[in-house]
N, C-alpha and C positions, 0 to 999 in steps of 0.2 A: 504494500500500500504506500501511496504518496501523500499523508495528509495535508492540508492547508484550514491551517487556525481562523477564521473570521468572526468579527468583532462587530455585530453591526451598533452606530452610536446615533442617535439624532439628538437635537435641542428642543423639539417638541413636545417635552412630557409635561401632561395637564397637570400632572399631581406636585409635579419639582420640575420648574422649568430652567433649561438648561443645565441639567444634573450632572452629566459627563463632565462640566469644565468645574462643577463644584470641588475648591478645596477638601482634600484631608490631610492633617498634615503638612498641610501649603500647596499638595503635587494636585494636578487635575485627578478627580476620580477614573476618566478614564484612563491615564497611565498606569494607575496604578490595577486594574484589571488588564492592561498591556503585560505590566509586569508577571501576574498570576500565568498569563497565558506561556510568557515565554521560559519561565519559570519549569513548567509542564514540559517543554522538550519534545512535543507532540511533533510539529513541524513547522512551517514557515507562518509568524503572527503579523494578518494585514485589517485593521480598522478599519472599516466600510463606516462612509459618512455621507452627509448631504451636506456637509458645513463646512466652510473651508477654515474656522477658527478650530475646531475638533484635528482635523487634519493636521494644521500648524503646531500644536500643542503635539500631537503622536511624533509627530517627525523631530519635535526639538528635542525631542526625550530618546531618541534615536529609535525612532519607531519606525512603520511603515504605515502608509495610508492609502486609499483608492477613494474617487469620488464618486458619488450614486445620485441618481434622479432623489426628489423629493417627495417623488407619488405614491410613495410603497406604504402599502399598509401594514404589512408585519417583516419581521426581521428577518424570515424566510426569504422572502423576495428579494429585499435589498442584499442578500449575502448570494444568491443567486445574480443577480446583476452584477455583485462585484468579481464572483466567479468567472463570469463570462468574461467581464472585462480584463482581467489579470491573467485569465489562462486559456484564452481561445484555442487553445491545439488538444486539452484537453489533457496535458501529463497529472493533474490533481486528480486521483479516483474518488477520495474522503474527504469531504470538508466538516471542518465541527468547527459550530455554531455556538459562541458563549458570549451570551448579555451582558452589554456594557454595562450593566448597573449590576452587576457582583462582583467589586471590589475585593470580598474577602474567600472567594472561592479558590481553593487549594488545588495547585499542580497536579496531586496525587488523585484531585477528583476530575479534572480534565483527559488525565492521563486514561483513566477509569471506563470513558466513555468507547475508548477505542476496543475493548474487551471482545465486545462482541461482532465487532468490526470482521474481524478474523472467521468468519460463520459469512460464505453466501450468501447462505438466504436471507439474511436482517438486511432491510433496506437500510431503519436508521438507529440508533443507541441515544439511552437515553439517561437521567439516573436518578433513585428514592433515596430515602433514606426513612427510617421506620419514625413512627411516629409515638411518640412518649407524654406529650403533655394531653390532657384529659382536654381541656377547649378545642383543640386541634383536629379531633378526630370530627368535629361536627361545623367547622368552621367553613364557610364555601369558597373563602380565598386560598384554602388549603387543599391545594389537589389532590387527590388521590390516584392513587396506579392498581388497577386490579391486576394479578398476573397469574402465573406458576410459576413458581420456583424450579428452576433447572439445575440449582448447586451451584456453589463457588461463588454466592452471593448474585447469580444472576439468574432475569425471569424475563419468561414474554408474555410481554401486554397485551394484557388482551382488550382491556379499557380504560380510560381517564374517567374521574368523574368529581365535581364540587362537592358529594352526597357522602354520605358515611357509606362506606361499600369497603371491602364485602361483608354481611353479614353473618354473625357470629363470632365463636372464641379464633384470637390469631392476631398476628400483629396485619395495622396498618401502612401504608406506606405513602410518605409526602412525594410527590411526583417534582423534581427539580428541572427549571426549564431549559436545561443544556442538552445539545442536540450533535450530536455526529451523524452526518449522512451520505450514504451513497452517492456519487455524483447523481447516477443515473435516476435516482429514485429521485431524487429532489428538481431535477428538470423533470420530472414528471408530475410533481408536485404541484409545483409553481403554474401549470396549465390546467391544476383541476379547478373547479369552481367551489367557493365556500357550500361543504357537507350536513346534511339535515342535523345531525348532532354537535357538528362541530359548531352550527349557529345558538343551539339549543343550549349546550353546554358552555358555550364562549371556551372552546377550548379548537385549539387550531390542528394539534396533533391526531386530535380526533378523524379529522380529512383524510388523513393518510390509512387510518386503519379501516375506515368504510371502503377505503379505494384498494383495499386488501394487502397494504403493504405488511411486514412483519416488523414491528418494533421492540427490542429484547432494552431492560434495564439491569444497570447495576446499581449495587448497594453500596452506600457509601457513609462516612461515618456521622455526616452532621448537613442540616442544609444553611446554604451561604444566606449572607447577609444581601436581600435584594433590597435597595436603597429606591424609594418612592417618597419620602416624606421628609420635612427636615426632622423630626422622630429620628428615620434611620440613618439620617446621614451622622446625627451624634454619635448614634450607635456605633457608626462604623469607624468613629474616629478612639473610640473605647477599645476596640477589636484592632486596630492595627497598631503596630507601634512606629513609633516617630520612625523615619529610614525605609518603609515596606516599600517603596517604589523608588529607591536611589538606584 
């Protein structure tokens, strides 16, 4: 496999606008998930933006960046666009996909992702992590990953859902939205049209599994800090230590 790490970043977020360039630390939040990513050693890390300050910021920090239209509605697409643009011949097989707004997500869980990679038939990898706290299990910002377990901490999805599922004794599992994907599966993605469930559920990955792709997850030991509020942005300056993105 050849992977390529992509980053997608915009400044359009209604909840914390401008978030990527938000300090921690003093460094832009997004370098410092630059940093996570390269950290990880997966393969080559390019930040897809629509912003040319986002871009400026990736590249001061000796980064790399790609530019993408403005029209994209999910980070699928824009990472798809930048896909195209950076590697038109087509040597990347794997791209994985990791949210510019988890700053405090771990190498070892990026790495994580590629597990199932190595398996054919998984279009894309994805990853849980079990769920412990009692609000959490019934929380509907807290995804869920229905699956089987196949061992070695990994499982194919069978479903997403905002809903306390599955029922009965057993652990749950919080669904984290980092993605490693097939090339070819994710060009195939990008041309479905939004799935009865995936509208239903607001859940995007859902798309893929109506359109019969196979999605295996690994388990992993904690979920990152996704940064949406100035709430989490404290949080995340508590969780990193001064230097995390030198």
């Amino acid at each position: 496999m050849r992977p390529l790490v992509l980053i997608p970043a915009r400044m359009a977020s209604t909840r914390l606008p401008g978030k990527p360039m938000l300090p921690i630390h003093g460094v832009p939040m997004i370098v410092h998930v630059l940093r996570r990513a390269q950290e990880a050693d997966v393969g080559d890390v390019v930040v897809a933006t629509d912003t040319a300050a986002i871009a400026d910021v990736v590249r001061a920090a000796g980064g790399t960046a790609v530019m993408t239209g403005d029209q994209h509605v999910s980070g699928s697409d824009r990472i798809h666009e930048a896909l195209t643009r950076l590697d038109p011949d087509g040597r990347h097989d794997v791209v994985v996909n990791v949210q510019g707004d988890l700053p405090t997500i771990s190498p070892a869980a990026i790495r994580a992702s590629m597990v199932p990679m190595a398996d054919a038939e998984v279009a894309l990898a994805t990853l849980v992590a079990e769920i412990h706290d009692v609000a959490d299990r019934t929380a509907s910002q807290v995804v869920k990953m229905v699956g089987t377990p196949l061992g070695g901490g990994r499982h194919r999805a069978l479903y997403f859902t905002r809903a306390t599922a599955p029922w009965g004794e057993g652990p749950l599992w919080h669904h984290i939205g980092l993605y490693a994907w097939r090339r070819s599966a994710l060009d195939r993605f990008v041309t479905l049209p939004p799935s009865v469930l995936e509208l239903r559920e607001k859940l995007e990955q859902l798309r893929a599994l109506e359109a019969g792709m196979r999605i295996d997850a690994m388990e992993v030991a904690e979920v990152p800090l996704g940064v949406d509020t100035p709430a989490d942005l404290a949080k995340a300056h508590s969780l990193l230590p001064p230097g995390a993105a030198a």
